[in-house]
Structure formats: C-alpha cells, structure tokens
Backbone as ProteinMPNN parsed JSONL, in Angstrom:
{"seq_chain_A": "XXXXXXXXXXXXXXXXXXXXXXXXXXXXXXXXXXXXXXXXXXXXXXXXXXXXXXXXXXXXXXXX", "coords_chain_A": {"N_chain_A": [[14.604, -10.188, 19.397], [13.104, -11.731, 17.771], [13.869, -10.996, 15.139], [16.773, -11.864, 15.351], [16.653, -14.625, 15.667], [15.332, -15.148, 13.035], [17.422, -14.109, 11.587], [19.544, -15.749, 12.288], [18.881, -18.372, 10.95], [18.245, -18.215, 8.716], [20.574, -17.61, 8.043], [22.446, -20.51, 8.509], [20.651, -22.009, 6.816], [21.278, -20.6, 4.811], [23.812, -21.583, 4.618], [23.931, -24.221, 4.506], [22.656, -24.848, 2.543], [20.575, -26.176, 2.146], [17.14, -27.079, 0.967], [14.854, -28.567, 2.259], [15.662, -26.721, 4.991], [15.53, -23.914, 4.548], [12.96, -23.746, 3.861], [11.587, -24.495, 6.094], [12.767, -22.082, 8.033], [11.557, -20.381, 6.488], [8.982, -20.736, 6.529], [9.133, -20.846, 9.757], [9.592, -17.584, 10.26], [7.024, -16.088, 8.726], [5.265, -17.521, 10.924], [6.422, -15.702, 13.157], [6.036, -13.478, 12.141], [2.78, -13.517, 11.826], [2.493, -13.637, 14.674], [3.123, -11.808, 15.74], [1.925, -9.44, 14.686], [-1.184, -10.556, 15.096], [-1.018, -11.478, 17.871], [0.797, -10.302, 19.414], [0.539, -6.756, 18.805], [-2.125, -6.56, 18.858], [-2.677, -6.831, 22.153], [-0.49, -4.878, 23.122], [-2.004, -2.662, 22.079], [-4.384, -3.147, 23.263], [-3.521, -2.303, 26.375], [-1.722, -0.183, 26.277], [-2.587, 1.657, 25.471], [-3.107, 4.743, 23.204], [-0.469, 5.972, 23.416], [1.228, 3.169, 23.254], [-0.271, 3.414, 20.07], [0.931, 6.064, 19.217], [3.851, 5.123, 19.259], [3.827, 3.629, 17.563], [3.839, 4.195, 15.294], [6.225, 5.612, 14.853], [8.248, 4.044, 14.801], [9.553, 1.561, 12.639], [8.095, -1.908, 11.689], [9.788, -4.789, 11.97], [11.888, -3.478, 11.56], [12.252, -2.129, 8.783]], "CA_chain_A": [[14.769, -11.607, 19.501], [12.363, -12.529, 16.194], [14.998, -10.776, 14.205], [18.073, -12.38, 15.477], [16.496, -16.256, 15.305], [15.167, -15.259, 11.962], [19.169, -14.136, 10.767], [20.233, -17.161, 12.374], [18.013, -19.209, 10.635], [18.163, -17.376, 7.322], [22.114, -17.859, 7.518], [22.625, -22.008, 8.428], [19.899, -22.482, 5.36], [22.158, -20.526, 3.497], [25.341, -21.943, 4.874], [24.024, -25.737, 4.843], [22.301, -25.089, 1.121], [19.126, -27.483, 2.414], [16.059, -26.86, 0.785], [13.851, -28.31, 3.396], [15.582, -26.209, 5.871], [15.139, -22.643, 3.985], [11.254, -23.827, 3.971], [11.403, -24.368, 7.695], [12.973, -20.938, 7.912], [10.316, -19.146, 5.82], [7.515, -20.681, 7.878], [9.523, -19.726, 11.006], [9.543, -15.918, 9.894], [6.021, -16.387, 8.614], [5.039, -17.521, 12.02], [6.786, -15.058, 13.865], [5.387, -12.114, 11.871], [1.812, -13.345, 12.212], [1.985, -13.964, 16.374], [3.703, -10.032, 16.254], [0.455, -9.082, 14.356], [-2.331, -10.799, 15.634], [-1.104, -11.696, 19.35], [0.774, -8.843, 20.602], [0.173, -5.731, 18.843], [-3.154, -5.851, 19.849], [-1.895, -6.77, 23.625], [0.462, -3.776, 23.606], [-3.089, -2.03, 22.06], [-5.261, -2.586, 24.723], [-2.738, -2.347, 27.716], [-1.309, 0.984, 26.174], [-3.121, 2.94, 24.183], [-2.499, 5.945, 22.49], [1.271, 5.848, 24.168], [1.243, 2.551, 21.668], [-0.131, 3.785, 18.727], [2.437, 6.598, 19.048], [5.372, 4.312, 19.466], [3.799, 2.299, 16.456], [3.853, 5.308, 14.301], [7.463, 6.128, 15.072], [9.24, 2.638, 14.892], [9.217, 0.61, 11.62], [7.961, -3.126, 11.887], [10.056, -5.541, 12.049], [13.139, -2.56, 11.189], [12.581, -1.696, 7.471]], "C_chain_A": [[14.287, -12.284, 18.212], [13.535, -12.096, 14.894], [16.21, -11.307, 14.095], [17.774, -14.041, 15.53], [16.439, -16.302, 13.799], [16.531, -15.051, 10.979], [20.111, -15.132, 11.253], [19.878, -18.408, 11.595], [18.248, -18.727, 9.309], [20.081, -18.28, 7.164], [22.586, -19.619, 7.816], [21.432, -21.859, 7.377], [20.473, -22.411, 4.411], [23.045, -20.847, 3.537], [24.984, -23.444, 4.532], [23.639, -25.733, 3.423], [21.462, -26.089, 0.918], [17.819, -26.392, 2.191], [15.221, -26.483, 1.796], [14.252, -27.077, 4.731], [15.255, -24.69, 5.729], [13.548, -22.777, 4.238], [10.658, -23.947, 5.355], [11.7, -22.937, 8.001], [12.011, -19.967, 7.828], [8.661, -19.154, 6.292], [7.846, -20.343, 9.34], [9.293, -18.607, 11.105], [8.255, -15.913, 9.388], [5.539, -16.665, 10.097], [5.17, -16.411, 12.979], [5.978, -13.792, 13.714], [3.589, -12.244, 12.13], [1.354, -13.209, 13.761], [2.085, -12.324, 16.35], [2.093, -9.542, 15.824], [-1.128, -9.481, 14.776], [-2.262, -10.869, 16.962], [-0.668, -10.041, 19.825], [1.212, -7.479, 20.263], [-1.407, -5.55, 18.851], [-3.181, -5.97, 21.341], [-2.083, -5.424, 23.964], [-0.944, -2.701, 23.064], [-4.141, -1.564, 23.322], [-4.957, -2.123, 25.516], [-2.015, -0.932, 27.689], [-1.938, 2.053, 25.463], [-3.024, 3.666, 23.373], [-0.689, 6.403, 22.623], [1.492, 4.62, 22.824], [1.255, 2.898, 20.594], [1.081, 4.898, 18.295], [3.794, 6.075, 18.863], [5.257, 3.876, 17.755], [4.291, 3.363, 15.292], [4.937, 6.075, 14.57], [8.3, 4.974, 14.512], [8.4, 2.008, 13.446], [8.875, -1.084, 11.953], [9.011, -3.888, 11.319], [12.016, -4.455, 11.128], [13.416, -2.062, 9.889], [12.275, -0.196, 7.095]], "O_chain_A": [[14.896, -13.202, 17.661], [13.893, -12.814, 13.96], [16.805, -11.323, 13.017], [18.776, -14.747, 15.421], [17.129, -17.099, 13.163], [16.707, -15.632, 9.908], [21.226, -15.347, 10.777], [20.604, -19.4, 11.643], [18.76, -19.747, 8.847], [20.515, -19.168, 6.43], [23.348, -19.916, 6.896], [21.776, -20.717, 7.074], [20.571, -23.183, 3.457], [23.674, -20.611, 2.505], [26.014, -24.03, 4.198], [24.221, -26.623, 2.802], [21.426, -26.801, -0.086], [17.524, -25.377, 2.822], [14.844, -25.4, 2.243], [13.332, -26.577, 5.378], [14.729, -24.146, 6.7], [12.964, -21.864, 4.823], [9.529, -23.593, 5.692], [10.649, -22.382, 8.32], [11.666, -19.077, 8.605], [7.727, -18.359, 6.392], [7.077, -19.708, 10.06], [8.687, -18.316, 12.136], [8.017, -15.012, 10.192], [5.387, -15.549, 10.593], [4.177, -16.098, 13.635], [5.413, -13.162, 14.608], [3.015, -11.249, 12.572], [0.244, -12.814, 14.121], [1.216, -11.637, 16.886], [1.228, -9.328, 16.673], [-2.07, -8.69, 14.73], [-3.245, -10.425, 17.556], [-1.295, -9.089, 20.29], [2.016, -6.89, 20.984], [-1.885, -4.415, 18.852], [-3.815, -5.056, 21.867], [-2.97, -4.837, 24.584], [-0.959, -1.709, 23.792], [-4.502, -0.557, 23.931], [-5.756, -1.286, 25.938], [-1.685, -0.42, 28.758], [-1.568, 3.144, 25.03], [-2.73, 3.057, 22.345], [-0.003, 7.085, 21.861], [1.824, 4.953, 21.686], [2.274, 2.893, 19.903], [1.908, 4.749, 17.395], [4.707, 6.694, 18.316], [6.176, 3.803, 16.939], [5.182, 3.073, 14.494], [4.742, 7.29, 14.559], [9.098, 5.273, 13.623], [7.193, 1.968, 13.209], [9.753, -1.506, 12.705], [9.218, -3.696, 10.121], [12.887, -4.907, 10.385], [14.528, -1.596, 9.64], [12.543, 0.225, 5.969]]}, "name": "protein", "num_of_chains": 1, "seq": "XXXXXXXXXXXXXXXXXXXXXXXXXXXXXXXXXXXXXXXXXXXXXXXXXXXXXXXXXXXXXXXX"}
C-alpha cells in the first residue's frame, strides 16, 4: 500500500510539474518510511519474534 500511494504520488508531481507538490510527495515517502521503521517493525518485533527477524532477513525493505 506505502509503495503504490508513494508511485501515485511520485507520478501526478511528475505529470502536473508542481514543485510544491513533489515536496509534499517527498515528505509523504519520508513519513511513510519513518512510521514502517519506528512504529511497526518493532510491533511485528515484539508480537513475532524470531519468525520476524527471519522474514526481515529474507525480504528487502521497501523492495530494493
């Protein structure tokens, strides 16, 4: 879902060619990546454990 607002959002900035809205954008994706990091991979930490960290250490963040 954070990936597909953020390529929606990425592409009207670049389709409309508005400053302010690229800067809304980049604090959107900025936002997004800090809640993933501070809210809920430690969540999915506590609530899973070692099953987590395994997953984490399989799967790339955020798909790169």
């Amino acid at each position: 879902m954070y990936i597909a607002v953020a390529l929606m959002l990425v592409g009207w900035s670049t389709s409309t060619l508005s400053r302010m809205f690229a800067i809304h954008t980049c604090f959107v994706i900025a936002a997004f990546h800090f809640r993933v990091r501070l809210h809920e991979e430690p969540f999915l930490a506590r609530t899973h454990g070692d099953e987590w960290e395994r997953y984490k250490s399989r799967v790339n963040l955020w798909l790169l």
